[in-house]
N, C-alpha and C positions, 0 to 999 in steps of 0.2 A: 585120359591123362597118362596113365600107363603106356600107348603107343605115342605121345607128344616126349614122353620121357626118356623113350628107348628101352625099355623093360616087357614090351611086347610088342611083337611083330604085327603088321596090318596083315589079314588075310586079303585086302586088296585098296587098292587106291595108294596114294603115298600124303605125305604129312613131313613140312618143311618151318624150322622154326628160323625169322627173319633172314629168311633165302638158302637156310641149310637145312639140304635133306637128315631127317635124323636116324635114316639108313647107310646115306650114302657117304655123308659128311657129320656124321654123329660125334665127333668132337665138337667143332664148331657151334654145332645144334645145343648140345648139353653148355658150352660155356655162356648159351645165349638166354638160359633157362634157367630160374629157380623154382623149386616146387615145392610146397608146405602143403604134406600128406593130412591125410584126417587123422591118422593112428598118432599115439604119442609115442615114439620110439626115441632115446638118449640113452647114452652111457651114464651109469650111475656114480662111476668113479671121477667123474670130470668137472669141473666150478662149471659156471655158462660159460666166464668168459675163455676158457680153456679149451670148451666144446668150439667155441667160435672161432677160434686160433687155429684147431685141428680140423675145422672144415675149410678153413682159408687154404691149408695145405692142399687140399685136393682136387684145387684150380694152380697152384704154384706160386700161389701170394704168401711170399714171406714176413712183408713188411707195411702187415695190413691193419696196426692197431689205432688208427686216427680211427679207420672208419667203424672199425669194430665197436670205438668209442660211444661214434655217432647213433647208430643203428642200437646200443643199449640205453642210449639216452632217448630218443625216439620211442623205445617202447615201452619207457617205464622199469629199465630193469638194471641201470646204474646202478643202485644200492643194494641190486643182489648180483653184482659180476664176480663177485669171489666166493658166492653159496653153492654148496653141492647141489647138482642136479637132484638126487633125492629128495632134498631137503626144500625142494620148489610144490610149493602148490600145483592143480592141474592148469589151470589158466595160467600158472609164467612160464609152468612148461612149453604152453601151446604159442605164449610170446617168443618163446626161445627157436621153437623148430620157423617160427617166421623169420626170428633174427641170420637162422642158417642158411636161409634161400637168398638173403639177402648179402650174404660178406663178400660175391664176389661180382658185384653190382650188373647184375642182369639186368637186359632190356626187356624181358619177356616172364613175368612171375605167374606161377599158379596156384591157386589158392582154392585147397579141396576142402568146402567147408568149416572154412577156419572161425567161425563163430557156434559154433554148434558145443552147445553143454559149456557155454564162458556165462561169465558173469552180465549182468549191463555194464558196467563200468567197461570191463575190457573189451566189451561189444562194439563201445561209442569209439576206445581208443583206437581201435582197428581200423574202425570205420575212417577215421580222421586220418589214419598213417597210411593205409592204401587210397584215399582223394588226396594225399599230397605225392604219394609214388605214382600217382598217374599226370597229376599234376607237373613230374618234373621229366614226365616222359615215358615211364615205363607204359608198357601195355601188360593189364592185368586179367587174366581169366581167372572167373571166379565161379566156384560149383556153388550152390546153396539149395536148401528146400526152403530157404523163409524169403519167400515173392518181394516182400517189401524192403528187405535187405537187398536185390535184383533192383528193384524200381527206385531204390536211392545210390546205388552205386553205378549202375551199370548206362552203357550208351548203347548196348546193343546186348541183347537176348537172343539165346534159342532156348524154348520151352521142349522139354522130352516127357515122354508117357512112355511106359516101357518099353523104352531103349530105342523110341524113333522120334523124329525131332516133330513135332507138329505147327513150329512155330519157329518163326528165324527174321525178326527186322528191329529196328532201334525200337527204343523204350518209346520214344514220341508217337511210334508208327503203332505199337500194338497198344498204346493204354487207349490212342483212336477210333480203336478196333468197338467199340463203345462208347455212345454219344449220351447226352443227355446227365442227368444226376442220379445219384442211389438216394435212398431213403429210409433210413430203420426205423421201423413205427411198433413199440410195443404198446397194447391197447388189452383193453378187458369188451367183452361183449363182441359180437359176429358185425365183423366188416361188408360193409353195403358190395356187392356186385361194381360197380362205380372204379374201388379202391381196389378188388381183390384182383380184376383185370391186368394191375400194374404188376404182379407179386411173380417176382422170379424164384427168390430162396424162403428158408425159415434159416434163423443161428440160434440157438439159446431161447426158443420160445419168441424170439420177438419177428416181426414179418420184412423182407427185403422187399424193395419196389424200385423200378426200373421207371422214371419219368422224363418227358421228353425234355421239358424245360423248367428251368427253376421255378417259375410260375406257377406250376403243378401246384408245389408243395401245399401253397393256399387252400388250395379246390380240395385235394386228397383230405386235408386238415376240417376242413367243411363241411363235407360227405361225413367223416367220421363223426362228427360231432350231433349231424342228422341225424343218422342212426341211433342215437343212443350209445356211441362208445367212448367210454371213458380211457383216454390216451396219457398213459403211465410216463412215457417218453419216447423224443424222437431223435433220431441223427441224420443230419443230411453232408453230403460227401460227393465228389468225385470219383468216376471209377478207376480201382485199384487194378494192380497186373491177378491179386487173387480173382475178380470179376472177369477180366480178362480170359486166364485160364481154365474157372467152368464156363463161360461160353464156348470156350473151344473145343470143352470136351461136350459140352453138350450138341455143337455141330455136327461133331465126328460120329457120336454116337448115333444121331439123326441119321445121317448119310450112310453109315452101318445098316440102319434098318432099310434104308431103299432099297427094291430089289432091283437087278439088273434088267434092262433093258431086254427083251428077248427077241432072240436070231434066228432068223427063218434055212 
C-alpha cells in the first residue's frame, strides 16, 4: 500500500495506478487514488466537515461541498458535520478518514483494514457503502485478516503468508479449490473409524469433516449413532475461503516437507 501510494520506493518492479506510473507520473497516480490507513490519524482542532473541506484543498477542489454533503450522508455522519473531531467516537473516526479518501472522487480506493476494532453496525455500514462504490465504478483494494469479509466483498483475492502471495484467482476460482460439504459434528463418546476418516479439523471441541457429497451427511449420522454416540449438534456448510486458506497452508507445508529430488 505504501509503494501504490508513493510513500515508498519499490526496490524493484514498478506499480502504475489506472495507467500512471506512481514514480514517474506520481501526480496523476495519487489524484487517481484514495487511501483509508488503518491508524486513526485527524486534526483535533477541526469539525469533520472542515477536515473534509481541508482535504478537498489538497487535490484543488474549492467548491466541493454538494459532495462533501453526499459522502456524510452516505456514511452516517450528517448529524455529526459540525462535531469536533475529538469529540468523535473511534468508529466515526474511522467513518471519517474513509469520508477523506473519498472528497476528491477517485477511481481507485484503498482500504487498509477499515473494519478492524468497528462496531457490527458500522461493520454492515461499510460493507453496504464500499458494494455501492464498486457498484458505481470505483475499483477497490481491500486489506483484511477477517476471510469472510474477503469472500463477501471481493471478486478477486490474493492470499499472503509472510509476506509471499500463496494464492491469486477470483473468489469463484479459490472457494473451488474444495469440493464437496463441511460438517461440524459435536458428539459425546469415540467416533466409529467410518466417520473419523472424514475429520480434517477440531474448533472448540467439536469435530470438522470433509464429505464428498451431501448424501454423506445421512451415512456419517448413522455410523455415529451405531456406535453409541450421542450427537449434541451438528452444522453443515459450504466451504468457506477460511477452509480454503488451511488447505493451502497445509499443502505448502506438505511440499516443505518433500525432499528434493537428488542429482547425480
Amino acid at each position: 500500500i505504501s509503494i501504490i501510494a508513493g510513500l515508498v520506493r519499490a526496490s524493484e518492479g514498478h506499480v502504475s495506478v489506472m495507467g500512471h506510473d506512481v514514480v514517474d507520473d506520481y501526480r496523476a497516480a495519487r489524484l487517481a487514488l484514495g487511501v483509508v490507513p488503518q491508524e486513526l490519524a485527524f486534526d483535533p482542532f477541526f469539525t469533520v466537515r472542515e477536515t473534509l473541506v481541508f482535504q478537498s484543498g489538497y487535490f484543488g477542489l474549492t467548491n466541493n461541498g454538494a459532495w462533501i454533503d453526499e459522502v456524510l450522508a452516505n456514511l452516517g455522519l450528517a448529524a455529526r458535520a459540525d462535531t469536533n473531531m475529538r469529540a468523535l467516537s473511534g468508529g466515526m473516526k474511522r467513518r471519517v478518514l474513509v469520508a477523506q479518501a473519498l472528497v476528491h472522487k477517485p477511481p481507485v480506493i484503498v482500504l487498509d483494514e477499515p473494519t478492524a476494532g468497528v462496531d457490527v453496525e458500522l461493520r454492515q455500514t461499510l460493507w453496504a457503502f464500499i458494494r455501492r462504490l464498486n457498484a458505481e465504478g470505483h475499483t477497490i483494494v481491500l486489506t483484511t485478516h477477517y476471510l469472510e469479509e474477503a469472500q463477501a466483498l471481493c471478486q478477486r483475492i490474493a492470499m499472503l503468508k509472510s509476506g509471499s502471495v500463496i494464492a491469486l484467482d477470483t473468489t469463484r476460482a479459490l472457494l473451488s479449490h474444495i469440493e464437496g460439504v463441511q460438517m461440524i459434528l459435536r458428539v459425546r463418546g469415540t467416533l466409529p473409524q467410518s466417520v473419523r476418516a472424514h475429520r480434517i479439523d477440531e474448533r472448540d471441541g467439536a469435530i470438522v469433516l470433509r464429505l464428498a457429497q451431501p448424501g454423506d451427511v445421512g451415512r456419517v449420522l448413522a455410523d455415529c449413532a451405531a456406535a453409541g454416540c450421542e450427537i449434541e449438534d451438528v452444522e453443515v456448510g459450504r466451504a468457506d475461503l477460511e477452509d480454503v486458506f488451511l488447505q493451502l497452508m497445509a499443502d505448502r507445508m506438505e511440499s516443505d516437507r518433500i525432499p528434493p529430488l537428488a542429482t547425480a
